[in-house]
C-alpha positions in Angstrom: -7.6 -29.2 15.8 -7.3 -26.8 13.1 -4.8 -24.4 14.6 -2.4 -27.7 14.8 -3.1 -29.0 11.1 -2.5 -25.5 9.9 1.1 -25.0 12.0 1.9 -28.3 10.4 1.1 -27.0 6.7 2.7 -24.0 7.2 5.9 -25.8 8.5 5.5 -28.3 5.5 5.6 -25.4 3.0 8.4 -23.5 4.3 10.3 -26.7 4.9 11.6 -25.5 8.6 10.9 -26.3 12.1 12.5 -22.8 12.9 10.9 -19.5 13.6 8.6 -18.6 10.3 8.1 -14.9 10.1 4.9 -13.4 8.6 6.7 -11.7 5.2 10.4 -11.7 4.9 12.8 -10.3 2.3 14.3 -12.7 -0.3 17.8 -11.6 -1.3 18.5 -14.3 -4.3 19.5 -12.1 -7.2 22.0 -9.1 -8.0 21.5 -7.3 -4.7 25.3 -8.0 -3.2 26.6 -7.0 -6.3 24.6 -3.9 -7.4 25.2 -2.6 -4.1 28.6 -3.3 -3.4 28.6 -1.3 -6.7 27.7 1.6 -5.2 30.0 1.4 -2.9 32.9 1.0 -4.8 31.3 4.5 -7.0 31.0 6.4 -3.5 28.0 7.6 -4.8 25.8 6.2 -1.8 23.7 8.7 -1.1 20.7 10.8 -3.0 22.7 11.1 -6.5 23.7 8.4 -8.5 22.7 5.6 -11.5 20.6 3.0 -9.6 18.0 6.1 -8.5 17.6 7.0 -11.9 17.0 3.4 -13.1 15.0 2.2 -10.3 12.1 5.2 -11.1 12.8 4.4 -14.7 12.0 0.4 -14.1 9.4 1.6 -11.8 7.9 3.2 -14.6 8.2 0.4 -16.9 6.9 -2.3 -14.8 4.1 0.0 -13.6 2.9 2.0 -16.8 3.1 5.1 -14.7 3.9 8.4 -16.5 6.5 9.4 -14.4 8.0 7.9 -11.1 9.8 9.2 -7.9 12.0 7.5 -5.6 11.5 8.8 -2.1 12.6 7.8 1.3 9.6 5.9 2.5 6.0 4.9 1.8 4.7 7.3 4.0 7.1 10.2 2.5 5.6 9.3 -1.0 2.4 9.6 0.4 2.7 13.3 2.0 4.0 14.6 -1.5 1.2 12.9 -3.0 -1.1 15.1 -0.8 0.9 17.7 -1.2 0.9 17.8 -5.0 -2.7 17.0 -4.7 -3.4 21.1 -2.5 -4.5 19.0 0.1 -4.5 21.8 3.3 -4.7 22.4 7.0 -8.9 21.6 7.9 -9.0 19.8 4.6 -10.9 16.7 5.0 -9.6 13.4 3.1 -12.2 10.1 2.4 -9.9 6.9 3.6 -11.0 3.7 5.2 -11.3 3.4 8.6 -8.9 -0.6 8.1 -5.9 0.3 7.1 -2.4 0.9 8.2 -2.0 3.6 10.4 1.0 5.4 7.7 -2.4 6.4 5.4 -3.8 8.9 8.3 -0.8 9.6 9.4 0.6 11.3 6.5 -3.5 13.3 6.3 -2.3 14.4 10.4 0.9 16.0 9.6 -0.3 17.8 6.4 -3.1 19.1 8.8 -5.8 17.7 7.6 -8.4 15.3 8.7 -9.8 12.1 7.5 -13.4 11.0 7.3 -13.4 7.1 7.8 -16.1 5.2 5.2 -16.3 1.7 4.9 -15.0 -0.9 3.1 -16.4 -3.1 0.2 -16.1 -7.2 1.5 -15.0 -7.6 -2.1 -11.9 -6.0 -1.9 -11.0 -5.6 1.8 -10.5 -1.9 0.8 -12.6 1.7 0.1 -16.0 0.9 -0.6 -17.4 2.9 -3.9 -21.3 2.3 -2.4 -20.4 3.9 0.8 -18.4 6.7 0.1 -20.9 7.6 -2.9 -23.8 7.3 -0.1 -21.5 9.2 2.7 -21.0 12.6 -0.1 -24.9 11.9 -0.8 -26.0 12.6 2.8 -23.1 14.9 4.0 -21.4 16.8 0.9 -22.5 19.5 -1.5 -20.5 21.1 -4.3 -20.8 25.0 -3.9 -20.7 27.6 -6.8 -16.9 27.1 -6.7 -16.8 24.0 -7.7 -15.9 23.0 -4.3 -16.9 19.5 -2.8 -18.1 21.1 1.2 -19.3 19.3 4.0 -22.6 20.2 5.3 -22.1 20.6 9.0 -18.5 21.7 9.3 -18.1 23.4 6.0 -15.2 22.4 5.8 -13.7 21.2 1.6 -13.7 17.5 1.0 -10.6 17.4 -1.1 -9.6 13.6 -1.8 -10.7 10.4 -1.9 -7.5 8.2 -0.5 -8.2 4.3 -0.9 -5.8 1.5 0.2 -5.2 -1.8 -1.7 -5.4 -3.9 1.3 -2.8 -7.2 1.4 -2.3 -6.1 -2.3 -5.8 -6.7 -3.5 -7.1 -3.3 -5.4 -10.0 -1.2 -4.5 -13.4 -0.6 -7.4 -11.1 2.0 -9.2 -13.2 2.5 -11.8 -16.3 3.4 -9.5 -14.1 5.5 -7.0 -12.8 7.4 -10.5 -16.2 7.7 -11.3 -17.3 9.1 -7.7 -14.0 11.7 -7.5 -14.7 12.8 -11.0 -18.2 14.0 -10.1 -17.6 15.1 -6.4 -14.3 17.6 -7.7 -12.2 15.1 -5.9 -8.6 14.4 -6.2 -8.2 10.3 -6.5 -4.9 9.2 -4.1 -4.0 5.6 -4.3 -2.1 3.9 -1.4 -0.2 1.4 -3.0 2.0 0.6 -0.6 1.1 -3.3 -0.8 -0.3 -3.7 -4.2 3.5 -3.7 -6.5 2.3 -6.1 -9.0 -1.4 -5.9 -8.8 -3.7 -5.3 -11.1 -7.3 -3.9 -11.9 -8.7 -5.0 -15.4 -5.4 -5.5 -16.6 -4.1 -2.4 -16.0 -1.5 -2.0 -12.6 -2.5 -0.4 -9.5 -1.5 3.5 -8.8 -2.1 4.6 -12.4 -5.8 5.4 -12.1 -5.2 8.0 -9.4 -3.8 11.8 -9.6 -1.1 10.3 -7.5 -0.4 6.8 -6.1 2.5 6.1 -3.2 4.1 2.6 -2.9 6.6 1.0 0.0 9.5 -0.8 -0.2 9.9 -1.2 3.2 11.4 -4.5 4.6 8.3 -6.6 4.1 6.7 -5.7 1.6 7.0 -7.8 -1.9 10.6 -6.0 -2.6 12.4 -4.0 -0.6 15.3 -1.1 -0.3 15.6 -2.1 3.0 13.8 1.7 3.7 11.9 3.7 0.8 8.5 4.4 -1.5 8.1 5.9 -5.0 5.4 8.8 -5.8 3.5 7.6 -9.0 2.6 10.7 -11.0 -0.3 10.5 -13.8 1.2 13.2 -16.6 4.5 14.7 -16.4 4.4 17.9 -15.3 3.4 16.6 -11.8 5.7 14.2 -12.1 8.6 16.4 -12.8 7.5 18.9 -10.1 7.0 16.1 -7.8 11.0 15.5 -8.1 11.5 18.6 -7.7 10.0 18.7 -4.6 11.0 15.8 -3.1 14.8 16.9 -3.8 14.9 20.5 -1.7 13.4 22.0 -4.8 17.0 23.5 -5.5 17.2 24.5 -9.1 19.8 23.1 -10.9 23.2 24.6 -11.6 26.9 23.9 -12.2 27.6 25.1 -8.2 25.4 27.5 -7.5 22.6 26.7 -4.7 19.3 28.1 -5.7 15.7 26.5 -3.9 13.0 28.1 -5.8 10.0 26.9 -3.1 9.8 25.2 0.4 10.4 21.6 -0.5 11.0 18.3 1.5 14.6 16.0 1.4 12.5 12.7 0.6 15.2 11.0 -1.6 16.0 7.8 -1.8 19.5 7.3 -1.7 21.5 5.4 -4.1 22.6 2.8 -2.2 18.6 1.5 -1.6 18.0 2.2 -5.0 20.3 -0.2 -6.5 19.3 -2.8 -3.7 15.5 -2.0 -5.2 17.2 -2.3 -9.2 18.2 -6.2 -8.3 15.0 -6.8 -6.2 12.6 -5.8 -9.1 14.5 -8.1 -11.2 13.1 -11.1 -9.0 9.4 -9.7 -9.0 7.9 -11.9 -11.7 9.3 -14.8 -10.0 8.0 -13.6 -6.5 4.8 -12.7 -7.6 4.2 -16.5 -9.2 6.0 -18.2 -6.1 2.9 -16.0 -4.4 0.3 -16.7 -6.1 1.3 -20.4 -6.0 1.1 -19.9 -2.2 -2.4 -18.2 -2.0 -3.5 -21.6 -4.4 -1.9 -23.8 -1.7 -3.7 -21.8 1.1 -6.8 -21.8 -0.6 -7.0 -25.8 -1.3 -6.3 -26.0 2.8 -9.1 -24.1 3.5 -11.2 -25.4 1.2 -14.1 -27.6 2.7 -13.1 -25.5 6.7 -15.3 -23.0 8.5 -12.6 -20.4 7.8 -13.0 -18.4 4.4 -9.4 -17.6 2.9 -9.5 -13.8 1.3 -9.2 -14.2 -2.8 -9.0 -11.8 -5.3 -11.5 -10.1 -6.1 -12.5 -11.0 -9.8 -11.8 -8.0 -11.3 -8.2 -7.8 -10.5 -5.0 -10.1 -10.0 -3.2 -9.4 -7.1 0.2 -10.0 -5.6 -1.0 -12.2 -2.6 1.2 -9.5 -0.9 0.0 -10.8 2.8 -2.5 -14.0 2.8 -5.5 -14.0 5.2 -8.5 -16.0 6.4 -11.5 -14.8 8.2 -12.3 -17.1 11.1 -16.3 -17.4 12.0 -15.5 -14.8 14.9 -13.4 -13.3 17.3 -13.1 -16.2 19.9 -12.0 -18.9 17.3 -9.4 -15.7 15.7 -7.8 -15.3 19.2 -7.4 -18.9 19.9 -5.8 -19.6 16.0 -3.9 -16.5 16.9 -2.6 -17.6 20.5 -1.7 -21.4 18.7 0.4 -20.4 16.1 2.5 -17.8 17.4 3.0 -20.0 20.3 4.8 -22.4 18.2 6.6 -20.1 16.5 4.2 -19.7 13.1 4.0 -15.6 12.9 -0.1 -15.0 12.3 -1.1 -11.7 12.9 -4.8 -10.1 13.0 -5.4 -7.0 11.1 -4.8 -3.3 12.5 -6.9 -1.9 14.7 -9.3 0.2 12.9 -7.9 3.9 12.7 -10.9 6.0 14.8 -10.1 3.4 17.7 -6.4 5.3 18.1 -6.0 8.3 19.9 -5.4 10.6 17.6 -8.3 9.3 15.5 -10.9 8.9 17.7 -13.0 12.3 16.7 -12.5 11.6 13.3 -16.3 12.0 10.9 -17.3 8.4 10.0 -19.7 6.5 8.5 -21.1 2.9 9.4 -18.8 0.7 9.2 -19.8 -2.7 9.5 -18.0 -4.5 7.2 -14.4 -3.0 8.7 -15.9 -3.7 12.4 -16.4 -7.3 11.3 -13.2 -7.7 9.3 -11.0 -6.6 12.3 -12.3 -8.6 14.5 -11.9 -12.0 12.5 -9.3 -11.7 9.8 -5.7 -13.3 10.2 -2.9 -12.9 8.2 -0.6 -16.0 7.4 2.9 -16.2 6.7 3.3 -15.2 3.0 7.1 -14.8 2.4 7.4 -15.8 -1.5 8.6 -19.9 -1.4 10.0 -22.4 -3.7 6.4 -24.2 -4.2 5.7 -21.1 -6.3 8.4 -22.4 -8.8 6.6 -25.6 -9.0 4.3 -27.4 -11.9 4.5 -24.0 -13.8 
């Protein structure tokens, strides 16, 4: 069987017969050092060197005009939204696949999400539907305004996802937001090292948010940077994200309402020797997605490959089985023997809180959830082979 030949190739490349978990952090570099560092300085919480460096590495590695360390993903996200006017009754174009962090940062600024498809070329925001949803639901008034036709209500943003790391159409979704009056939001979160047409994910957008949580391709243990496109919303965006108090030798001045979203030091510097290993994570992973792809060759299941506009980290590998009976059974077999598989997330309008969300067809996500499986994709020595 399939599901017992893959368990075996999965075991093979890891080189274990132990538990194999679907992502986990590799701690190979400076991390005891530069935060033992820290400790040593005191400085372990929101002011110290290692912030400043990590957003100015950030920066570097990225291209981005100016970056901000926050405390999470999902708190780089709100100040995107934030920066970006997005209001109470707003409504916000996202993808419907995705993890649930995106809406959830749309909830608690008030607003509410219209779920569109996704392209089967990227796994993410499809530029064809969301240009045919604004078509047949969305006018721009004589403010300038992009409005909804039945509720009235202002489409602010357009807020893709680059899904497992592989980036959305960004030129076509540029395109779409600049003639719409929409803001362009990138969730990043899983894309650190990707890139569309040679140029890195979270630098088309107004604003971009990226994770550092424990799985993703580095981590601070806990924490997400706010990519800003010029400097002035950059520079207000650390503002923000630091109580907005106005600097001064002792004095404690806050000149607007703003949010404690810092990353403290002590992540930082564990994110300063991390970054310092992403060139070699990012070819041990895309060594891995080769090796998956050669396995799957010639099967009936089709492993999920760039898309060939872009080069992606391979942040979480997948196949899409020939449907949802053969995905629960591969499922069932591999975690069973210990192999972490996991299917994607639910689809966001299926939740709860979601569920009276506006939404498009959605096919392509419908089909997607029910047959895609991610595989253990933790970066792995066979990257550092034969080049």
């Amino acid at each position: 069987m399939l599901s017992q030949s893959l368990i075996a190739f999965i075991r093979d490349t890891y080189q274990t017969n132990e538990f194999i978990p679907l992502h986990a952090p590799q701690f190979t570099g400076n991390e005891q050092a530069y935060v033992a560092d820290t400790i040593a300085s005191t400085f372990v919480s929101s002011v110290g060197i290692y912030v400043n460096k990590f957003e100015s590495e950030i920066e570097s590695f990225t291209g981005c005009t100016k970056a901000t360390a926050t405390s999470s993903g999902s708190s780089a996200l709100h100040t995107a939204l934030y920066m970006a006017n997005v209001q109470s009754s707003n409504l916000v174009i996202t993808q419907a696949l995705t993890f649930v962090a995106t809406c959830n940062s749309l909830y608690h600024m008030g607003a509410e999400p219209i779920f569109v498809d996704i392209s089967p070329k990227s796994l993410g925001l499809c530029p064809v539907a969301t240009l045919a949803y604004l078509e047949q639901h969305a006018y721009i008034n004589a403010l300038g305004l992009c409005v909804h036709k039945k509720t009235k209500q202002i489409i602010k943003a357009v807020l893709p996802m680059h899904t497992f790391g592989h980036p959305v159409e960004l030129d076509e979704l540029k395109a779409i937001c600049l003639r719409w009056n929409l803001c362009l939001i990138e969730d990043a979160a899983e894309s650190l090292g990707s890139y569309y047409k040679g140029h890195h994910t979270g630098t088309f957008g107004d604003f971009a948010a990226l994770s550092f949580n424990g799985n993703k391709i580095i981590t601070t243990g806990g924490g997400g940077m706010l990519l800003a496109n010029n400097q002035v919303n950059g520079e207000r965006a650390k503002h923000i994200t630091t109580t907005a108090k106005v600097p001064h030798p002792y004095e404690f001045y806050h000149d607007e309402a703003g949010f404690n979203y810092r990353m403290p030091n002590l992540n930082a510097a564990l994110g300063c020797a991390q970054l310092e290993s992403l060139p070699l994570f990012l070819k041990q992973k895309r060594k891995l997605a080769e090796h998956y792809r050669d396995f799957f060759s010639g099967s009936d299941l089709q492993f999920v490959q760039e898309p060939d506009y872009a080069r992606a980290n391979y942040w979480l590998n997948a196949v899409i089985c020939p449907d949802k009976h053969s995905r629960e059974q591969l499922l069932k077999a591999t975690n069973e023997e210990n192999v972490m598989t996991r299917p994607v997330w639910q689809l966001m309008h299926r939740l709860p809180m979601f569920k009276n969300a506006m939404r498009g067809p959605l096919s392509h996500s419908e089909m997607i959830e029910s047959r895609l499986i991610n595989l253990p994709s933790s970066p792995t020595s066979i990257g550092s082979n034969n080049g």
